[in-house]
Each structure stands twice: as C-alpha cells, then as structure tokens.
N, C-alpha and C positions, 0 to 999 in steps of 0.2 A: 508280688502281683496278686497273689490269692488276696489278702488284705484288700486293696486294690476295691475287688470283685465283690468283697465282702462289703466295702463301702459303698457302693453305686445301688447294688442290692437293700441296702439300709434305707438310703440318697432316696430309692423308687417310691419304698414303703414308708415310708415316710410318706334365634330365629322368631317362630315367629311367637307373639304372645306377650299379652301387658301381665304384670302382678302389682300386687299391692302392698308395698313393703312393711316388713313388721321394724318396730322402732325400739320398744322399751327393751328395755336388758332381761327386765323378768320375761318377757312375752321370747326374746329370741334366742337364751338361755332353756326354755321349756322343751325336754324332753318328748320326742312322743312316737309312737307303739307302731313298732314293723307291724303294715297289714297284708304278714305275710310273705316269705320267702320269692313270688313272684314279684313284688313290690321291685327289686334288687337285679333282676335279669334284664341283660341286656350290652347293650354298649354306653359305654358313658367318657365322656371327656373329663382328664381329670385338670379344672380351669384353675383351682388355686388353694394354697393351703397359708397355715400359722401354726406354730409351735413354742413353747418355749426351750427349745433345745440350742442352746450358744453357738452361732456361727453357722447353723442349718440354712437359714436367710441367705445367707453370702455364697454357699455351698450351689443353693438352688436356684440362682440367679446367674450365676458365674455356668450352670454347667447343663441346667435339667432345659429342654428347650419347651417339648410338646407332652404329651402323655394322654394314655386312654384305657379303658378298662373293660373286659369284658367279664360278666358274672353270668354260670351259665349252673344247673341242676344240678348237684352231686349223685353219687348214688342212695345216699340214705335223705329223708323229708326235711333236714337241719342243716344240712352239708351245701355246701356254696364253692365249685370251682371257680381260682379266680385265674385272669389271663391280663398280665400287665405288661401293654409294649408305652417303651418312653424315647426320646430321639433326647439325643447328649453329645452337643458336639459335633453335631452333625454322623453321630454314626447310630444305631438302632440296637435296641436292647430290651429284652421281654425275661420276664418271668412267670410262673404257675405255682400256684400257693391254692389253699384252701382256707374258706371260711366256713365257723359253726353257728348258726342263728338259734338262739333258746333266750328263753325271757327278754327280748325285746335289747339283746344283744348281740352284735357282731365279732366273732374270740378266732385268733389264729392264736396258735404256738410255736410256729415256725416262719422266718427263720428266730424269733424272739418271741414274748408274749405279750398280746396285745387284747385290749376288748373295745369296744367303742358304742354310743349310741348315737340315733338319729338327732338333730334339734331342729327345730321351727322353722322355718322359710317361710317367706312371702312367693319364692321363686316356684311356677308352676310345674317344674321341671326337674328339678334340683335335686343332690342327695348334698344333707350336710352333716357332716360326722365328726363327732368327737372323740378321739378315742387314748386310752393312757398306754404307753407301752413300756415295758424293759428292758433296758437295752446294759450288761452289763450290773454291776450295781445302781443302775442309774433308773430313774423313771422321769417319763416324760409325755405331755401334754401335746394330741396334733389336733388341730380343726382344718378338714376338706374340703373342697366347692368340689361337686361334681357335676354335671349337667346332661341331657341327653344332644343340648345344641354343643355347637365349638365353639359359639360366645353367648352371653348373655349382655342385659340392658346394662347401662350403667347403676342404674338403682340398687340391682341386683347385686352387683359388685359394692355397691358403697354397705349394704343389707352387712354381708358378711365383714366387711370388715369391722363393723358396728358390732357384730357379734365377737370376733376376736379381742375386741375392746373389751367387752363386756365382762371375759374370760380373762382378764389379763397376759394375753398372749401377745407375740409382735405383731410388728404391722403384716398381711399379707403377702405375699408374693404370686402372682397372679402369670401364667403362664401364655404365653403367645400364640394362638392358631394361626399367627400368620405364617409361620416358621414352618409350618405344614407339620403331615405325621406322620410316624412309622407305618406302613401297612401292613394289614393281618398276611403273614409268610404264607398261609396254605393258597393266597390269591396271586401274591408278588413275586418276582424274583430278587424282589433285592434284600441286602443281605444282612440278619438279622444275630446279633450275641444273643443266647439263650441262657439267663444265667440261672436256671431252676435247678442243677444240680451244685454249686455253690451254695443257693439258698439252704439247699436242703442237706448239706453235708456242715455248714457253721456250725462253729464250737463254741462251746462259753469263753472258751479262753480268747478269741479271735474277738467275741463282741464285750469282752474287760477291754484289751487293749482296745478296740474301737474308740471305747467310752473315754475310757483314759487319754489318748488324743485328742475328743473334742473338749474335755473338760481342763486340759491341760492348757496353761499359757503359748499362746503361739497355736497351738493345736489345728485349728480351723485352716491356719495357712500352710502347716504340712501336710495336711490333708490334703489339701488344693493343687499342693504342689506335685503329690503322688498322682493323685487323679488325672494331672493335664499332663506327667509322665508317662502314665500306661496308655494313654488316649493317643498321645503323640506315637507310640510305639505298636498300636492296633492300625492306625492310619496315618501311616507317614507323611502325606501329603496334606 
C-alpha cells in the first residue's frame, strides 16, 4: 500500500478572454523570465499536461479526474508553499510540497528532484511549465497547462499541444472540469487523503522500484492494477 501512495503522489506531480495564439515552435518553445514570485500565487487549475514518461498517459486518463493548485508565500523571498488537492476515482487527495524560485526557475527536491521553467503562451491566463525530474535512475520530461479559469478556448488548448509537439512529448491529456473538484478541506467537510507525510517520508529505494515498474514490460498495467486495488479498498462502494 505504501507504494500504492507513493504512486498517486508521483501520478499528482507529475472564461472570459480572447488570445492570440502563438504558432511557431521557436516562438512557443521560448523561455521567459518569472516576474517575480507574485507572478505564481494564487489558485490555478491544473487543465493539462505531456510527458515523455511510458504509460503516464494511460496512468492519467484511467485515474486522475480534476486537479488544482494553490501557491501561496514561503517564509523566506524564494520559497513557494505549494498545496495540491486532485480528485482520483472519485475520492480526494491533496498534497503540500514546497517550491524554490532563483534564476528564473521553479526547483523542488521533494518527494524527487525537479526544476522547471516558464514557456510562451498566447493564453492570457495561463502558467505553462516545463520541467525535467528524477525519478529513480530515470529522468524525465513534463509540460503543464495551468490556468486561473477551469476551462480555457479551444485554441488555447490546440496552443499547447502544438507546444508538446514541438518538445517531442506525447499527445496531451487534458483533464475534465466537468467532473467537478476537490474542495479546499479548511471550507468543506468532505473527505480529503492527505498524502504530505508519504510525500515527505519517500525513499530512493521506493522511487528505483517505482521507475522500474514503469519502465518495465507490462509495468504501466501493474501499476494500474495496484492503484484500482488500494482505491477499491479506500472506497469500497
């Protein structure tokens, strides 16, 4: 089961307004410069990602339904609390991690290490993030839609996946607002997994064998199968 929790934790991390969408590869490949730690706060939808990580696709499709994020002030001018509730199955799951913002990059080290930076949008709303992580011996490639709406135009959608082309990434996976969201617990009563002390207790040895499972033949679908096991057994009905 620990596994399990170590998975779904991986799994996580892993209106109104016209734009103008950007097209070339060089123009939406182009980098550009946090202005600024305030830039980041807030609440944001997390609408859609690409990876090239094997079988993350089927992973995130099969299981992740909504997802949202909150980025709010650390204690120190570079520190970035983050707060990630995701709905899976219909049941609610949130995590608390931290990000460091320096030279015009986004760096966690927990529960693996990761950096990432901003790219180009046409989208006037939008965070789109690249970022390389490790997971295990392994390194690997995510691109993020984020938004302040819970949808965005179709354009905007078509934008990024132009960009994940771009990147040699898969095709996206784009996440459902209709499916509705978790709600922030300090307002709700309903009932939320908190998996920030997993996050924060993972071992290397837990994200080797992680790796080794998705990288392995079959892997993707024992995965699947543990997952819609502990799932079954969180909520029996």
């Amino acid at each position: 089961m620990e596994l399990v929790h170590v998975a779904v934790v991986v799994l996580s991390l892993l209106s109104a307004g016209q734009s103008s969408p950007v097209t070339s590869c060089e123009s939406l490949t182009q980098p550009l410069d946090f202005q600024g730690r305030d830039q980041l706060l807030g609440r944001w939808t997390y609408l859609g990602e690409s990876t090239d990580m094997l079988g993350t696709r089927a992973l995130t499709k099969m299981f992740m339904e909504t997802s949202w994020l909150n980025f709010t002030a650390g204690d120190n001018s570079d520190t970035i609390n983050t707060f990630q509730s995701q709905k899976m199955l219909g049941l609610c799951f949130s995590v608390s991690y931290k990000h460091t913002l320096k030279n015009n990059t986004l760096s966690m080290v927990q529960p693996y290490s990761g950096s990432g930076i901003l790219l180009n949008t046409g989208c006037p709303d939008c965070l789109v993030l690249y970022s390389n992580y490790t997971i295990g011996q392994s390194s690997y490639k995510v691109l993020q839609l984020l938004s302040k709406r819970a949808k965005v135009s179709a354009a905007e959608l078509e934008e990024f996946k132009k960009q994940a082309e771009c990147l040699s990434l898969s095709s996206p996976v784009f996440l459902d607002s209709e499916k509705g969201f978790c709600s922030d617990e300090s307002v709700s009563q309903q009932k939320t997994i908190d998996l920030s002390d997993t996050m924060n207790n993972i071992t290397s040895d837990q994200l080797s064998q992680l790796d080794k499972i998705l990288r392995s033949q079959g892997g993707v679908k024992t995965l699947m199968e543990m997952l819609t096991s502990a799932v079954g057994q969180i909520n029996p009905n």
